[in-house]
Backbone bond lengths (Angstrom), bond angles and torsions (degrees), N, CA, C in turn:
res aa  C-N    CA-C-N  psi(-1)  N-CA   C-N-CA  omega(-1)  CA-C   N-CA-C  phi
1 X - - - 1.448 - - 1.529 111.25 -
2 X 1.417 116.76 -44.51 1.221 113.92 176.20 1.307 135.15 -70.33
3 X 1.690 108.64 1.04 1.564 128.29 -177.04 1.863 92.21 -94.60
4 X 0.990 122.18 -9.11 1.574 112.69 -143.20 1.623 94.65 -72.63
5 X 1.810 101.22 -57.76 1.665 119.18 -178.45 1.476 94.96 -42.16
6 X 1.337 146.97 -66.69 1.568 143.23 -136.19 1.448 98.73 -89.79
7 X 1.167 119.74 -14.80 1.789 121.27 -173.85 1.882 78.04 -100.23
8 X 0.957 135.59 -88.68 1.513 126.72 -156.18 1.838 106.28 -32.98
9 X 1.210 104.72 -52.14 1.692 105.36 177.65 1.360 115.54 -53.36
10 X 1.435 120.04 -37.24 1.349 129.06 -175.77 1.139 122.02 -68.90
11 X 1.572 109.77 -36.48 1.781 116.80 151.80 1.111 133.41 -87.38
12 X 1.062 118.76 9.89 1.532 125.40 162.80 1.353 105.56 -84.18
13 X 1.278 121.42 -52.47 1.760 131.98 171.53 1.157 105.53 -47.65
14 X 1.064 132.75 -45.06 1.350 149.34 -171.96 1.670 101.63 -74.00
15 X 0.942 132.43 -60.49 1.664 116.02 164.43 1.456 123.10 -58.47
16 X 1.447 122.45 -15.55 1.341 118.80 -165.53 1.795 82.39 -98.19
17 X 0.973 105.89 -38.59 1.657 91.13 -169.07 1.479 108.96 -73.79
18 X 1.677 136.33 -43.23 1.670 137.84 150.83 2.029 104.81 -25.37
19 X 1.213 103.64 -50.81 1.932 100.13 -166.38 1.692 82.06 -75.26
20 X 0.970 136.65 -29.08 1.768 97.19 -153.41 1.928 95.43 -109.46
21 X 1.655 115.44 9.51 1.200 104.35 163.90 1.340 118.13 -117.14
22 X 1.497 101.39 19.12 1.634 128.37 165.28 1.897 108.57 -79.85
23 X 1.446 112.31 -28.70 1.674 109.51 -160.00 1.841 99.09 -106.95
24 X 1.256 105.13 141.89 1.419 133.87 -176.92 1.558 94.68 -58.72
25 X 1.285 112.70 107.34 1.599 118.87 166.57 1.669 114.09 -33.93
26 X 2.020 115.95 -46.00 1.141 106.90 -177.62 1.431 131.89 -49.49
27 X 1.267 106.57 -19.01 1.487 129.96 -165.12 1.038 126.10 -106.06
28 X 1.556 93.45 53.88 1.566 115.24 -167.28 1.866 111.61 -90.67
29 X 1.526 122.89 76.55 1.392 114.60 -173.59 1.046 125.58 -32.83
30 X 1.387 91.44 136.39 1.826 101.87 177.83 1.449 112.10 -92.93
31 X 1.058 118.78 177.35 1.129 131.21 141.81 1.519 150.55 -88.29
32 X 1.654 94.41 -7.54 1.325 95.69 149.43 1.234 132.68 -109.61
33 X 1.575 119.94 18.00 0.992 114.16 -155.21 2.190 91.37 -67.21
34 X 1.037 139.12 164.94 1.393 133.14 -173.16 1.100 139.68 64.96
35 X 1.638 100.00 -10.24 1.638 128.69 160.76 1.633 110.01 -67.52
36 X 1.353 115.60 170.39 1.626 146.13 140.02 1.299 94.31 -32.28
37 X 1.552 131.53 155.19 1.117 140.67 152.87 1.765 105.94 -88.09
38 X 1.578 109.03 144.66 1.393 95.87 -172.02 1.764 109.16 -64.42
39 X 1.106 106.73 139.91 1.939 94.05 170.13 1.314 103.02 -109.70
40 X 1.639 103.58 137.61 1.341 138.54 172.84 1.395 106.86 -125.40
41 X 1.470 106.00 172.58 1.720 127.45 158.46 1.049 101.37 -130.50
42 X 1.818 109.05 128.64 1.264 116.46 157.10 1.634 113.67 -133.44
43 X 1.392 104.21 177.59 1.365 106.24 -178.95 1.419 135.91 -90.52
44 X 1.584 130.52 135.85 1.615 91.04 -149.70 1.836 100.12 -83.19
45 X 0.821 96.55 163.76 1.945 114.22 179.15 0.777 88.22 -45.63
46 X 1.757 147.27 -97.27 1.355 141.68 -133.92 1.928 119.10 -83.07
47 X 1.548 90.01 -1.60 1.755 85.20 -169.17 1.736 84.62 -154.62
48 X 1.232 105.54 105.81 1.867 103.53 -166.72 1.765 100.09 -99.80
49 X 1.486 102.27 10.96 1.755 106.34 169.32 1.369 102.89 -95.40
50 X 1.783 126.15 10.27 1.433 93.30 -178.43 1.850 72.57 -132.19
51 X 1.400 99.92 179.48 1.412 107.00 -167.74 2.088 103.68 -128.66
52 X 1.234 131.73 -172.39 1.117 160.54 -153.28 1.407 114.32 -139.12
53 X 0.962 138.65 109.13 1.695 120.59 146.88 1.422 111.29 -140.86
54 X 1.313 125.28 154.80 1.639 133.06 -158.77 1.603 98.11 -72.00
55 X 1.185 109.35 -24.94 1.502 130.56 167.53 1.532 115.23 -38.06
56 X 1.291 109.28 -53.80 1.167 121.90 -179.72 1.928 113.41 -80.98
57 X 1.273 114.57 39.27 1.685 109.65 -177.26 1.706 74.43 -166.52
58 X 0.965 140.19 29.07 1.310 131.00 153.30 1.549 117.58 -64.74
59 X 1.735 124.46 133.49 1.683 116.64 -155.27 1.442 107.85 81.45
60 X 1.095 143.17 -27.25 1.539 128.34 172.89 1.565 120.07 -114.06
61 X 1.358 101.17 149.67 1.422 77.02 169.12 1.607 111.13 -110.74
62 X 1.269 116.28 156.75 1.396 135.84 160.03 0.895 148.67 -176.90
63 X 1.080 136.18 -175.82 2.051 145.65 -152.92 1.460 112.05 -81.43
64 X 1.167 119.92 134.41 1.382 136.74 169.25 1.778 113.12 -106.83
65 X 0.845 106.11 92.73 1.624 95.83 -176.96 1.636 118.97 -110.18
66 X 1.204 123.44 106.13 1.429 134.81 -148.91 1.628 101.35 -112.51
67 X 1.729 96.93 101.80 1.735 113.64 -173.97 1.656 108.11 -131.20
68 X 0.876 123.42 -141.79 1.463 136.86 -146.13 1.509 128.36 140.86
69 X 1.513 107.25 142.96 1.549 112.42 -151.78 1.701 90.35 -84.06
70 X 1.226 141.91 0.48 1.009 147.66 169.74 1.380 132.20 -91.37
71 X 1.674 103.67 -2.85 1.249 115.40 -174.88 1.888 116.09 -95.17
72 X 0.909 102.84 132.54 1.958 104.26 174.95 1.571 100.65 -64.12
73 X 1.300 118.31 -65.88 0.956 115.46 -155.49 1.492 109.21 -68.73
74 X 1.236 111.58 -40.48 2.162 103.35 165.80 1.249 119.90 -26.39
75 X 2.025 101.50 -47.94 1.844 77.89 -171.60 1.229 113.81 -78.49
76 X 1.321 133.58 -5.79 1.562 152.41 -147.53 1.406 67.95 -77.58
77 X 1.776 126.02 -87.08 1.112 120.07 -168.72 1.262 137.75 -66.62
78 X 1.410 124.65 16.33 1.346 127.53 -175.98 1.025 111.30 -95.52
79 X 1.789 128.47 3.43 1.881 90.70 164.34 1.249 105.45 -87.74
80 X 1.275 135.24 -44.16 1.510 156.02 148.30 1.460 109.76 14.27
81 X 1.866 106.81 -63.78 1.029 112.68 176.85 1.921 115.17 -63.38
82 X 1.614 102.58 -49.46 1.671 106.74 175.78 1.757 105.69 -52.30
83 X 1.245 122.84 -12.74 1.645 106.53 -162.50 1.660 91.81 -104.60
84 X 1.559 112.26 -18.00 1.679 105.61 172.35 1.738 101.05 -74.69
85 X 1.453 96.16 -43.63 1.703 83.09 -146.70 1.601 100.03 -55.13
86 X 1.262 119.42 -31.83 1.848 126.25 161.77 1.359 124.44 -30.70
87 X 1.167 106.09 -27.95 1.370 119.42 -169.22 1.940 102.62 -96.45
88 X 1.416 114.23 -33.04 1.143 102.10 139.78 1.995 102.18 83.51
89 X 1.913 90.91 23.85 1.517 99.61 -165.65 1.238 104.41 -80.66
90 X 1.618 133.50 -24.71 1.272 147.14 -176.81 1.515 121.78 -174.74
91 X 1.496 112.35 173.14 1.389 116.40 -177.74 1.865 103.72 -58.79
92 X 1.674 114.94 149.57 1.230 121.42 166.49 1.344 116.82 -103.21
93 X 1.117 164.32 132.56 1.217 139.64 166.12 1.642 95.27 -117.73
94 X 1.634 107.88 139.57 1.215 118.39 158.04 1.518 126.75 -100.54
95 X 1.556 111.93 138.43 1.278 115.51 -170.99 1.589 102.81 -114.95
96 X 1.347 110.84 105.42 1.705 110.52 -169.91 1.811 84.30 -96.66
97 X 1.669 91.37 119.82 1.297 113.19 -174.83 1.736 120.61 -108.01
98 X 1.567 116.02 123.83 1.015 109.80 -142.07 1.120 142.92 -3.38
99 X 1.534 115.39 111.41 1.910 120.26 -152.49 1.360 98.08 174.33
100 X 1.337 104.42 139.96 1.108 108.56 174.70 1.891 138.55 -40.81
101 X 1.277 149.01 142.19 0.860 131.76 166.74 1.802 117.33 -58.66
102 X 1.017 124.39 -49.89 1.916 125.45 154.70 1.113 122.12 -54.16
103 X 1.136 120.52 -3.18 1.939 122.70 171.07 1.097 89.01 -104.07
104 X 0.987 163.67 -77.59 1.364 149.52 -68.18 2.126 82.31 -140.87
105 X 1.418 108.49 -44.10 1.677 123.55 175.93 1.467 102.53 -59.51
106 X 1.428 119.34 -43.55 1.485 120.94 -178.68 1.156 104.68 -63.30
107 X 1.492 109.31 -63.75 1.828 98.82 -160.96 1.286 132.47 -62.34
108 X 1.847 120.85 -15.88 0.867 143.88 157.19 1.411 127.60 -66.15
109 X 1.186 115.53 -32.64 1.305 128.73 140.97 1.616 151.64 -53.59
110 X 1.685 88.95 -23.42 1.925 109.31 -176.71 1.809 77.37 -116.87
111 X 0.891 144.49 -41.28 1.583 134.18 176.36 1.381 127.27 -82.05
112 X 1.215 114.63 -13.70 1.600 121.92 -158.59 1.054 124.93 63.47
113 X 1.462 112.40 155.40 1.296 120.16 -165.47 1.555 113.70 -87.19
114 X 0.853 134.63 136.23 1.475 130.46 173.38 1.396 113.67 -108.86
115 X 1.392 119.41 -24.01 1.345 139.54 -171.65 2.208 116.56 -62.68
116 X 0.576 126.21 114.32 1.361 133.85 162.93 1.975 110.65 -42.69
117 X 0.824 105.41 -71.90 1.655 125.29 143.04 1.470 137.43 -123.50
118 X 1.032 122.66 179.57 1.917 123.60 -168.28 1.750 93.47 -151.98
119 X 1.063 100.09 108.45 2.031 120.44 156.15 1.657 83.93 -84.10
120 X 1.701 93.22 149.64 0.986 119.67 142.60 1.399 130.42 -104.23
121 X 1.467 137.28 120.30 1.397 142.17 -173.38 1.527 109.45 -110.44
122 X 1.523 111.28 52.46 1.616 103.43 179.40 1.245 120.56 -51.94
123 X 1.295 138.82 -50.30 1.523 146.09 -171.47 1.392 104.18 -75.90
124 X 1.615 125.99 7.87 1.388 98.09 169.19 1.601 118.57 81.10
125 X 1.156 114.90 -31.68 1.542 102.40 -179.77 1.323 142.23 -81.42
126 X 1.616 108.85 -11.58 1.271 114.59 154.62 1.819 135.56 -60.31
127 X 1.734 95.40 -36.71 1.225 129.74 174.71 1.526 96.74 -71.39
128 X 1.209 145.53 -0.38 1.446 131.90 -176.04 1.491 108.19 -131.70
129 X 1.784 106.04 -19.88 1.456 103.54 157.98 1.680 112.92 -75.82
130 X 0.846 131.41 -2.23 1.739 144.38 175.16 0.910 137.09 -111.41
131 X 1.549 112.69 -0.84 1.623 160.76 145.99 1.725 93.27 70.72
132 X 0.719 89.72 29.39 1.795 98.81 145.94 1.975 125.58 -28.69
133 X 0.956 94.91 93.93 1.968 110.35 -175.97 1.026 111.59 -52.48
134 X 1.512 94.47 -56.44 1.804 119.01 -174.00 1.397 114.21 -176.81
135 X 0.967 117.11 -170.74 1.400 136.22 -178.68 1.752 122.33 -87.34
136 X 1.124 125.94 159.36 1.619 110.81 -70.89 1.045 127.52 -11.78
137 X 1.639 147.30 179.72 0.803 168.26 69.04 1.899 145.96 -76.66
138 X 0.983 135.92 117.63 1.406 114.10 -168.93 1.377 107.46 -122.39
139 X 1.449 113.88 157.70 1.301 121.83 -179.63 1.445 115.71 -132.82
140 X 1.485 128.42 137.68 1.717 123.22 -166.35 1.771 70.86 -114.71
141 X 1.645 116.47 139.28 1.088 128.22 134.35 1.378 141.01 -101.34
142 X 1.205 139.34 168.59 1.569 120.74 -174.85 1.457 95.97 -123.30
143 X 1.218 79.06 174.23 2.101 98.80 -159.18 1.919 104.20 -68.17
144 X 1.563 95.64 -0.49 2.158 85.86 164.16 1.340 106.77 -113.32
145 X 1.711 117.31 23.47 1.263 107.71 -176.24 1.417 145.50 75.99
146 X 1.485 102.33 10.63 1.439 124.03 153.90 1.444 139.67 -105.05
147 X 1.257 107.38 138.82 1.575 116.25 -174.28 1.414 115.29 -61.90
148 X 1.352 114.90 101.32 1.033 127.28 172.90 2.143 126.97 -79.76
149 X 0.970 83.61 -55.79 1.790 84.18 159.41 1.488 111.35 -137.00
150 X 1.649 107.01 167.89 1.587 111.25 167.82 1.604 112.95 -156.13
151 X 0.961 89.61 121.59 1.225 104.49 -177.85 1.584 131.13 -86.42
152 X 1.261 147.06 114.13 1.360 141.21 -153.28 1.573 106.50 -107.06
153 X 0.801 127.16 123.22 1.869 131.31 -177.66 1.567 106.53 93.99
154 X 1.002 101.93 -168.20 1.852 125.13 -159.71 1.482 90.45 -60.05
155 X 1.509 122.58 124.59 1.550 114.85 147.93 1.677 109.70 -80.51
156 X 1.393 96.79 129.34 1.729 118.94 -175.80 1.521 98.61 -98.50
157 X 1.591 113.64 -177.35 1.573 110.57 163.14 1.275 102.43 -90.78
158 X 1.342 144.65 12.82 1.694 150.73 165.84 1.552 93.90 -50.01
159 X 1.364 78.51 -72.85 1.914 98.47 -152.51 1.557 114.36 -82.48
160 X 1.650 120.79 -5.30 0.832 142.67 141.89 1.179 146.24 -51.48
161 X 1.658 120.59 -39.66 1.028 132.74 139.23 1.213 138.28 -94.35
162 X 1.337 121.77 -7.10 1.577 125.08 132.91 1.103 146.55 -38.90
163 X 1.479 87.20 -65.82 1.905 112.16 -171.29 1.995 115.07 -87.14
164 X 1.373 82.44 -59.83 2.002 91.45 -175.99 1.516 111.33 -78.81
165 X 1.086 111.18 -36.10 1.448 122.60 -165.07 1.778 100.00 -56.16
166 X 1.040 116.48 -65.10 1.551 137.86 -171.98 1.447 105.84 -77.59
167 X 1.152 127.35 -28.43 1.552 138.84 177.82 1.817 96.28 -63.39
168 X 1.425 104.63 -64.47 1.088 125.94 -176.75 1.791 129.25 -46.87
169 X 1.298 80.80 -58.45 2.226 98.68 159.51 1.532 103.29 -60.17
170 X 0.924 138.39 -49.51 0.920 149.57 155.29 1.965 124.69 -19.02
171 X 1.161 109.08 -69.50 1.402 122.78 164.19 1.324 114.14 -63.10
172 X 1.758 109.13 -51.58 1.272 79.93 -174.65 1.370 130.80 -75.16
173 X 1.460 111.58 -1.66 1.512 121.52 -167.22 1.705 106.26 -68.60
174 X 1.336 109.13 -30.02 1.393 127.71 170.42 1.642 121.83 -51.16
């Protein structure tokens, strides 16, 4: 009888620990996903006299993709991103996340740009109002300015044509 309590707890642990090494790390819920997108101003990377705000993509929807010339996994995903932005399905915006403005100008430059425009977020604080983990990260917004999905790690053509692709037809059909 006195084994019974420590064996019932032990399988209960035991299912909670099976479900949570069952779920895709990327798919780590947010909290905003259904929220406002945070609004900021930033400056864009290549021309720091003109500025950014989410304000300005109000009526459309599109991608926020928040990388850095310091990141492995960016370039992992950067042809991916150059073979969408070709495709020409919506605005890209790049969020060069704390990094230099000349790192971040180079690599885009020795890789190409895929980006529609590029903010720079050196200090990090835009990236922490958007609760940003790490690098990559991406975000689909919709045309009233809410975060509709987010994605954590490398966007592939997997999750690309799964996840955003159809998310995306989707919004704009709205």
């Amino acid at each position: 009888m006195r084994f019974i309590l420590p064996f019932v707890i032990f399988l209960v642990l035991s299912v909670f620990l099976y479900m949570g090494l069952g779920r895709d790390t990327r798919e780590v819920p947010s909290p905003l996903v259904g929220k406002a997108a945070p609004a900021f101003v930033l400056p864009l990377l290549h021309d720091t006299g003109k500025h950014f705000s989410p304000q300005d993509m109000k009526g459309k929807v599109w991608l926020l993709n928040v990388w850095a010339s310091w990141c492995g996994a960016c370039k992992d995903e950067h042809p991916v991103l150059m073979e969408f932005s070709r495709q020409n399905v919506l605005p890209i915006v790049g969020l060069d996340y704390k990094d230099k403005p000349e790192d971040g100008q180079a690599t885009l430059k020795k890789a190409g740009d895929p980006y529609t425009l590029v903010i720079a977020d050196a200090d990090g604080k835009v990236g922490f109002d958007y609760g940003v983990y790490g690098v990559p990260e991406t975000y689909v917004i919709d045309k009233n300015g809410m975060i509709a999905y987010k994605l954590i790690g490398a966007l592939n053509s997997q999750n690309l044509r799964e996840k955003i692709l159809p998310l995306v037809a989707e919004l704009q059909a709205k």
